[in-house]
C-alpha positions in Angstrom: 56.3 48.5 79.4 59.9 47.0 80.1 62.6 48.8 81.6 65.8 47.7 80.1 69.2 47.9 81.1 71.5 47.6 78.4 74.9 46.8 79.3 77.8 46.7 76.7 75.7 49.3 74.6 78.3 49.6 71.4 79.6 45.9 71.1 78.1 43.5 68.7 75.4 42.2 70.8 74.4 46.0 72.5 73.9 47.5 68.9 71.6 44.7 67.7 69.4 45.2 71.3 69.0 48.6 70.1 67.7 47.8 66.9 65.0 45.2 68.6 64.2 48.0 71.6 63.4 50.1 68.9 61.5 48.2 66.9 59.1 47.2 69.8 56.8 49.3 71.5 56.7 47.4 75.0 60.4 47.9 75.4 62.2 51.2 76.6 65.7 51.7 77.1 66.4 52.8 80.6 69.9 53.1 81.4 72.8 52.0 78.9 76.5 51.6 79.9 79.5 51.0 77.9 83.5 50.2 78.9 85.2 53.2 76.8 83.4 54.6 74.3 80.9 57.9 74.4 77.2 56.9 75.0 75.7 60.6 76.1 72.0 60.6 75.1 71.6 57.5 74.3 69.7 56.4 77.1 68.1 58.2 80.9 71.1 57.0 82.7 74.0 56.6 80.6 77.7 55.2 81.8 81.1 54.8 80.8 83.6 52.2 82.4 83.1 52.1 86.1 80.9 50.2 88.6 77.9 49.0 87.0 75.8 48.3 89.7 75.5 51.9 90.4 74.2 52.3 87.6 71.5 49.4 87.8 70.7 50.7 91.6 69.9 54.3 89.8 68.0 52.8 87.0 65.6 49.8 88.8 65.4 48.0 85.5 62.6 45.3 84.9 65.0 43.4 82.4 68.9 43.7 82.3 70.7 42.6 79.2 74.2 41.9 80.1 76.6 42.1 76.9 79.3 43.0 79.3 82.5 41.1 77.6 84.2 39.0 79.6 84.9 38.7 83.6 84.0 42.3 83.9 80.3 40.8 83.5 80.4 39.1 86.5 79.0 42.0 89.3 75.6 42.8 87.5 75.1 39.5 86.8 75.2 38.6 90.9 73.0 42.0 90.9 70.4 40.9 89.2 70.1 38.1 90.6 70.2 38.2 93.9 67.6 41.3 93.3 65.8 38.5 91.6 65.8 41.0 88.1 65.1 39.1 84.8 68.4 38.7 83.6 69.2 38.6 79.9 72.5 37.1 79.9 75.3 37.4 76.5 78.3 37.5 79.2 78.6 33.8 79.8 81.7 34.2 81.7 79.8 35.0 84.5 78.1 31.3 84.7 81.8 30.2 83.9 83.8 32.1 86.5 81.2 31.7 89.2 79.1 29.3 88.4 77.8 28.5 91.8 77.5 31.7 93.1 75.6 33.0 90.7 73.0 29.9 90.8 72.8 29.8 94.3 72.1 33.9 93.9 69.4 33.0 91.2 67.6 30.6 93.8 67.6 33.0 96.3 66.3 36.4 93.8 63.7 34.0 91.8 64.0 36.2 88.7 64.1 34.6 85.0 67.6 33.9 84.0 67.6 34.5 80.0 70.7 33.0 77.7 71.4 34.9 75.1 73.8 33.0 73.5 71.9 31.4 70.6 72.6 27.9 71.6 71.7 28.2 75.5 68.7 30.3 73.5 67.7 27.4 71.5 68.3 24.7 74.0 66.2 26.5 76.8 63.4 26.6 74.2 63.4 22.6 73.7 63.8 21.8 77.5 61.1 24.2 78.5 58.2 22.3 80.1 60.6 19.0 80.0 60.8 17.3 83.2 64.5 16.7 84.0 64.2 12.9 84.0 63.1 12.8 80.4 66.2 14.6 78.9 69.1 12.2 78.1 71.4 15.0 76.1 72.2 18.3 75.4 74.2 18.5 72.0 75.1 22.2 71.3 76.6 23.0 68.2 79.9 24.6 66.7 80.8 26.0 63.6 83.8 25.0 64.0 85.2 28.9 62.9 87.6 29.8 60.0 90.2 26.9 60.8 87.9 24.2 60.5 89.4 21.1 59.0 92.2 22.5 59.6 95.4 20.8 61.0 97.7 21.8 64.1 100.5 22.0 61.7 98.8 24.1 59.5 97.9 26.9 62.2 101.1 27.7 63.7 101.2 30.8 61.5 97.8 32.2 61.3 97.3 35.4 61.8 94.7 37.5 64.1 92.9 38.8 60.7 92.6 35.6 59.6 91.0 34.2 63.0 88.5 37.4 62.8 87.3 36.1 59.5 84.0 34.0 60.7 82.6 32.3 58.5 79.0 32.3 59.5 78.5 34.8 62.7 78.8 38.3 63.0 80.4 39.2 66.5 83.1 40.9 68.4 86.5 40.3 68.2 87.1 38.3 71.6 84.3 35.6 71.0 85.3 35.7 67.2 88.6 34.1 68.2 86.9 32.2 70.7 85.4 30.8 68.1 88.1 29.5 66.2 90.2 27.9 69.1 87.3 26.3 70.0 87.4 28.0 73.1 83.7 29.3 73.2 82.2 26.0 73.0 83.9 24.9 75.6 82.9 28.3 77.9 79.3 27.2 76.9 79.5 23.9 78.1 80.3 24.8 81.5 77.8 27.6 81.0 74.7 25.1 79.8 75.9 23.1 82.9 75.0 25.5 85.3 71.9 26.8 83.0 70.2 23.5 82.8 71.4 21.7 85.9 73.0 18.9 83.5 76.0 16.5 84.0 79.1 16.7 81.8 78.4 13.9 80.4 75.5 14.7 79.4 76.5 18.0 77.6 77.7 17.1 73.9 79.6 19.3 71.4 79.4 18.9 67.4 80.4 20.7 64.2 78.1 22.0 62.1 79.1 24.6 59.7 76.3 26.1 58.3 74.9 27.4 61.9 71.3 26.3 61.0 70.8 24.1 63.9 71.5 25.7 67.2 70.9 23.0 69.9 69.2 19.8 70.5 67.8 18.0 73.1 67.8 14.4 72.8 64.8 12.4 75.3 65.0 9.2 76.8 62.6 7.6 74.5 65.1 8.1 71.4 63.9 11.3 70.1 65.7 14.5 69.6 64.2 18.2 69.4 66.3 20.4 67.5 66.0 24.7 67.2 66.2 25.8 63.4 67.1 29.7 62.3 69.4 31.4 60.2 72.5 32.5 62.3 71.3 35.9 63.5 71.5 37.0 66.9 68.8 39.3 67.4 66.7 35.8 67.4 67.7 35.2 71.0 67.9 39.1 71.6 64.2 39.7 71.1 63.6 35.9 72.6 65.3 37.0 75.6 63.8 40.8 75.9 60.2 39.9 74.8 59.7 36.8 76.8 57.2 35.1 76.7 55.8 36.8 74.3 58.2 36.5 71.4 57.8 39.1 69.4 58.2 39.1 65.2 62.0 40.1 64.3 62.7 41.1 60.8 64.8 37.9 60.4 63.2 35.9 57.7 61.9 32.0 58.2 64.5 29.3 57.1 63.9 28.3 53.7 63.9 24.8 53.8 63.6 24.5 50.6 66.7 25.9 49.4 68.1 23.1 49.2 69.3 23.1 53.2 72.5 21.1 54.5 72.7 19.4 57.4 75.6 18.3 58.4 77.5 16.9 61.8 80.5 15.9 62.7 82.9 15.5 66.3 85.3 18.3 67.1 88.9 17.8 66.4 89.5 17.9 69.9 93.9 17.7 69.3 94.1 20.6 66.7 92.0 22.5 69.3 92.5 21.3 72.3 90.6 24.1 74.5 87.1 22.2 74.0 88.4 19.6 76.3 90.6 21.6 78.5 87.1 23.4 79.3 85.4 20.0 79.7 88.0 19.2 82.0 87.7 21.8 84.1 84.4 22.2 84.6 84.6 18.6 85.8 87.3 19.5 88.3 85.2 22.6 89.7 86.2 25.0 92.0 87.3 28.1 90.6 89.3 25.8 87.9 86.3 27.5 85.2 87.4 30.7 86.7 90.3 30.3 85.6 90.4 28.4 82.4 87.9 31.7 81.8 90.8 34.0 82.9 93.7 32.5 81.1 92.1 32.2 78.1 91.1 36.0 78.2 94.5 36.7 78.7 95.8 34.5 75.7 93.2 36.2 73.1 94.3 39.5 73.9 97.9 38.5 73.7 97.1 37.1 70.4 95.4 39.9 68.7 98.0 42.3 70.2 100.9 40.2 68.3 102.6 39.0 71.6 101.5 35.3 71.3 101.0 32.8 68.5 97.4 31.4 67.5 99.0 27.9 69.0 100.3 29.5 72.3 96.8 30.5 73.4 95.8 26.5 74.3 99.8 26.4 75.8 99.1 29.2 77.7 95.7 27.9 79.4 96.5 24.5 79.6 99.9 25.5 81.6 98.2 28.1 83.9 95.2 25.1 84.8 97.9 22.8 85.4 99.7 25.7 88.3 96.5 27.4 90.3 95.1 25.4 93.1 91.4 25.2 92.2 89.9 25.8 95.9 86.0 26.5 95.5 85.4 30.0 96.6 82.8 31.0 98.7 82.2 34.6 97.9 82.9 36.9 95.4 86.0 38.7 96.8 87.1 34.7 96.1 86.5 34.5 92.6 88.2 37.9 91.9 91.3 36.5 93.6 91.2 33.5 92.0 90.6 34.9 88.5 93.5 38.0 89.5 95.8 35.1 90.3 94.8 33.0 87.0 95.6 36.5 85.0 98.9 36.9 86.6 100.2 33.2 86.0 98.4 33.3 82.6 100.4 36.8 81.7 104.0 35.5 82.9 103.4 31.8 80.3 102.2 34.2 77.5 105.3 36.6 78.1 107.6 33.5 77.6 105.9 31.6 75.2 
């Protein structure tokens, strides 16, 4: 039996680990915690808001699923593992903000680090067993969101229902506009950098609009393995939670032939130009992913609260990464400076904008 702690209980990603705990007999649900909204009974050890780590050292979980949106992730993450906990991981702003920390952390606790993100889901599967030498590429994919095709010109107006309206996923609202700037793809390329232990350049970013494909992993001798599924997340859910067992979902097989699509193409990298900001400053390092992470967290929230236009949410990050000084931080106290001090330049360019 697994122990799980469910973190982020009522967003998108929380409410679909129910359904697989649920559904599986090996799993129970040991402690579940959410940032505002009532959770009484539905777990042992239940939490609202707060420290979360007091409510992992209560609950001694075997498996932590971390659906914790946002830098607010970033605590149980170093928790698990430094505690060397399997960690089932949907917050990837915790790779992003402190990358290093946190791998360093998962060297020293030993535990299984889980993505749950269906592309770091689907590219862990192909580089499993693959010795590092082998692997020439990672090519995660995009949708490319509801703007796709889209030009700059054409978005200076659009509003936050629009940017809500994915075409293929079903998620929350912060990662849904994520989605559409473009701005989650780049977040998981610094992600699958510390993940997989790959270069920048070798970390790749297409479109692909019908979600089908999830990753790839191209190999030195000029082949490619590629992860298939509908666009479903309790794929990587159970992946994650029953590993390595992986245990029968009631998502159905891809129907192959249906008549199935494949098709590729490069991002538009100037209509959304926070792929590449993200590239860039996972390149730079320090805490310059901290706060590319931080700024754009600021910008969304602007955006859906009217105060900022779809457009202003690049401006805003690209001038906030262009004013903090990027110094590596060597402890946690100097991540949460450095992503306080992001926030605070990142609120005064929003204000103005």
């Amino acid at each position: 039996m697994k122990r799980i702690a469910l973190l982020g209980a009522t967003g998108s990603i929380g409410r679909q680990a129910l359904e697989i705990i649920a559904a599986h007999p090996d799993l129970e649900l040991a402690a579940a915690a959410s940032g505002s909204q009532p959770i009484d009974g539905l777990a042992p050890l239940t939490q609202v808001g707060g420290d979360l780590t007091e409510l992992l050292e209560r609950a001694q979980p075997d498996v932590v699923l971390n659906a914790v949106v946002g830098f607010a992730g970033l605590p149980a993450t170093l928790w698990s593992l430094e505690r060397g906990v399997d960690l089932a991981l949907a917050n990837k702003e915790s790779l992003v903000a402190a990358g290093e920390l946190a791998t360093s952390a998962w060297r020293r606790g030993g535990g299984r680090l889980l993505p749950v993100d269906s592309e770091h889901s689907a590219a862990q599967q192909c580089l499993e067993g693959r010795a590092p030498e082998t692997v020439r590429s990672l090519v995660l994919t995009a949708s490319g969101g509801p703007f796709r095709g889209r030009s700059r010109e054409e978005l200076g107006d659009v509003t936050p229902a629009e940017a809500l309206a994915h075409p293929t996923w079903n998620m929350g609202p912060k990662i849904t506009v994520d989605s559409a700037t473009l701005a989650n793809k780049g977040l998981e390329l610094i992600e699958a950098h510390f993940l997989f232990g790959l270069d920048y350049e070798q970390i790749e970013v297409v479109i692909h609009p019908t979600s089908t494909v999830h990753a790839l992993v191209r190999f030195r001798d000029g082949a490619a393995l590629a992860h298939f599924g509908y666009p479903d997340m309790r794929v990587p859910i159970s992946f994650a939670l029953t590993y390595p067992d992986r245990a029968a979902t009631p998502v159905p097989p891809l129907d192959l032939a249906s008549g199935l699509t494949l098709e590729f193409a490069a991002p538009d990298l100037e209509t959304f130009p926070l792929l590449a900001l993200a590239r860039r400053a996972g390149e730079q390092g320090g805490t310059y992913p901290c706060a590319f992470n931080a700024a754009n967290e600021v910008a969304v929230a602007a955006f859906l609260e009217g105060r900022l236009p779809f457009l202003g949410i690049a401006e805003t990050v690209e001038e906030t990464l262009a004013s903090v000084e990027g110094a590596p931080a060597r402890n946690l106290n100097e991540v949460v400076e450095a992503n306080a001090e992001a926030r605070r330049l990142a609120e005064r360019t929003a204000a103005t904008a």
